[in-house]
C-alpha positions as CSV (number, residue, x, y, z in Angstrom):
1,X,121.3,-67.2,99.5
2,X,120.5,-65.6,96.0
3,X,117.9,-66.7,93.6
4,X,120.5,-67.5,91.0
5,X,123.4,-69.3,93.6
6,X,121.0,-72.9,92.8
7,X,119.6,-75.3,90.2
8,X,116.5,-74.7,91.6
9,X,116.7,-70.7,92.0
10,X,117.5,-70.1,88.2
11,X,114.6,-72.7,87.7
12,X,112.4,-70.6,89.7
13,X,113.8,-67.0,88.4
14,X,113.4,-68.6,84.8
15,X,109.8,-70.3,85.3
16,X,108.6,-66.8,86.2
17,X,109.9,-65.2,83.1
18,X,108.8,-67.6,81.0
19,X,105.3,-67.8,82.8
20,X,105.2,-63.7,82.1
21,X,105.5,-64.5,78.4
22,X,103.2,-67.0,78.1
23,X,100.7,-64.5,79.6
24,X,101.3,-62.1,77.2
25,X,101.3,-64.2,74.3
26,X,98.0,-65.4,74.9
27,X,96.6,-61.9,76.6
28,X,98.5,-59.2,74.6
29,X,100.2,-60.6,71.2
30,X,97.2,-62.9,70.4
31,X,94.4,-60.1,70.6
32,X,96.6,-57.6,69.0
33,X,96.8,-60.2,65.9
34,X,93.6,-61.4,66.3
35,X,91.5,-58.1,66.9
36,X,93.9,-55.6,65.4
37,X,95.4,-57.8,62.7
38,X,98.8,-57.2,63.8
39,X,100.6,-60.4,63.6
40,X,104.3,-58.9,64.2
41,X,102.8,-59.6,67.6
42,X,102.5,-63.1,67.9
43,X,105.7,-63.9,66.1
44,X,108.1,-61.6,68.2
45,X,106.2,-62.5,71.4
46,X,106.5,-66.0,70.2
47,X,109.5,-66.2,69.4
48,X,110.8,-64.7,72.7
49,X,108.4,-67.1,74.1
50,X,109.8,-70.2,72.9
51,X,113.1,-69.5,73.7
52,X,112.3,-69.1,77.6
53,X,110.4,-72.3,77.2
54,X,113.7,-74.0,76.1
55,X,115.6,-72.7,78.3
56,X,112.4,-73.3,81.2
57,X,112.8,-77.2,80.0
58,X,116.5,-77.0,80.3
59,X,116.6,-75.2,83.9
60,X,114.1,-77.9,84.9
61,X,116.2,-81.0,83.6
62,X,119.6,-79.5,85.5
63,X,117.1,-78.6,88.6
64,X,115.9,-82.4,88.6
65,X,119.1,-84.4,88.3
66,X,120.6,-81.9,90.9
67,X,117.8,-82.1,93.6
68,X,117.4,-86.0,92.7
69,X,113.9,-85.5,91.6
70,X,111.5,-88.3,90.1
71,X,109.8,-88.3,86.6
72,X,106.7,-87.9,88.4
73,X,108.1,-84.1,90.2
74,X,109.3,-83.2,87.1
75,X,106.4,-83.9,85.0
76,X,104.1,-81.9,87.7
77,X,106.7,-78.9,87.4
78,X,106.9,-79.2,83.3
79,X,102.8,-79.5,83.1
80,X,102.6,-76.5,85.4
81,X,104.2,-74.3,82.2
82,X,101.5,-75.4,80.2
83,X,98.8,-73.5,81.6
84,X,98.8,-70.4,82.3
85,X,99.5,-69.3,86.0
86,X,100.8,-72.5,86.5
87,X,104.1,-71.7,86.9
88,X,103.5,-69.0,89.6
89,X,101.7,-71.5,91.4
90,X,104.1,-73.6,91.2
91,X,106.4,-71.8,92.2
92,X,105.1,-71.6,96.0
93,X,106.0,-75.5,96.0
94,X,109.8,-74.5,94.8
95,X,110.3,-71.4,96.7
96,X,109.0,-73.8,100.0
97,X,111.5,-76.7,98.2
98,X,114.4,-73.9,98.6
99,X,114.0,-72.5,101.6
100,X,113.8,-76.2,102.9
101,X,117.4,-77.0,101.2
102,X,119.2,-73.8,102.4
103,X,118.3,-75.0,105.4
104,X,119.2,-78.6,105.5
105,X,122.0,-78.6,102.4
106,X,122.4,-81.9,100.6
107,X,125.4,-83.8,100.9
């Protein structure tokens, strides 16, 4: 099964992405506008940014509903985008999740 065949394989696939921007917003784009004073940085990195994280919160609510998870899953999983690393960290806990229901589908 391909990443992308499941709710919770374009979560993962789009988690990653948007955890890849958010580390170069805050590790590239920032000290380029900060240090350099070259602010085209943050807003294009930004902006690219925020519209992963919309489509992040999006994957997440499909995900969710579909795999019949609880506020409480889906906060842990919407936190983990808040920091950085989190959502490759997470991410271990989803790829486990999906190897777990390829093997034993739900009804």
């Amino acid at each position: 099964m391909t990443l992308l065949h499941t709710s919770l394989g374009r979560l993962r696939a789009v988690a990653i992405v948007e955890g890849i921007s958010f580390l170069l917003l805050l590790f590239v784009a920032m000290p380029m506008k900060y240090v350099w004073d070259i602010p085209q940085a943050v807003r294009i990195t930004g902006m690219v940014h925020g519209l992963l994280f919309v489509a992040f919160s999006v994957a997440l609510l499909v995900a969710g509903l579909d795999r019949r998870w609880g506020l409480g899953r889906m906060t842990v999983v919407f936190l983990s985008s808040l920091i950085p690393f989190g959502t490759f960290l997470m991410d271990r806990s989803l790829k486990r999740e999906q190897a777990s229901a390829s093997s034993n589908p739900q009804p």
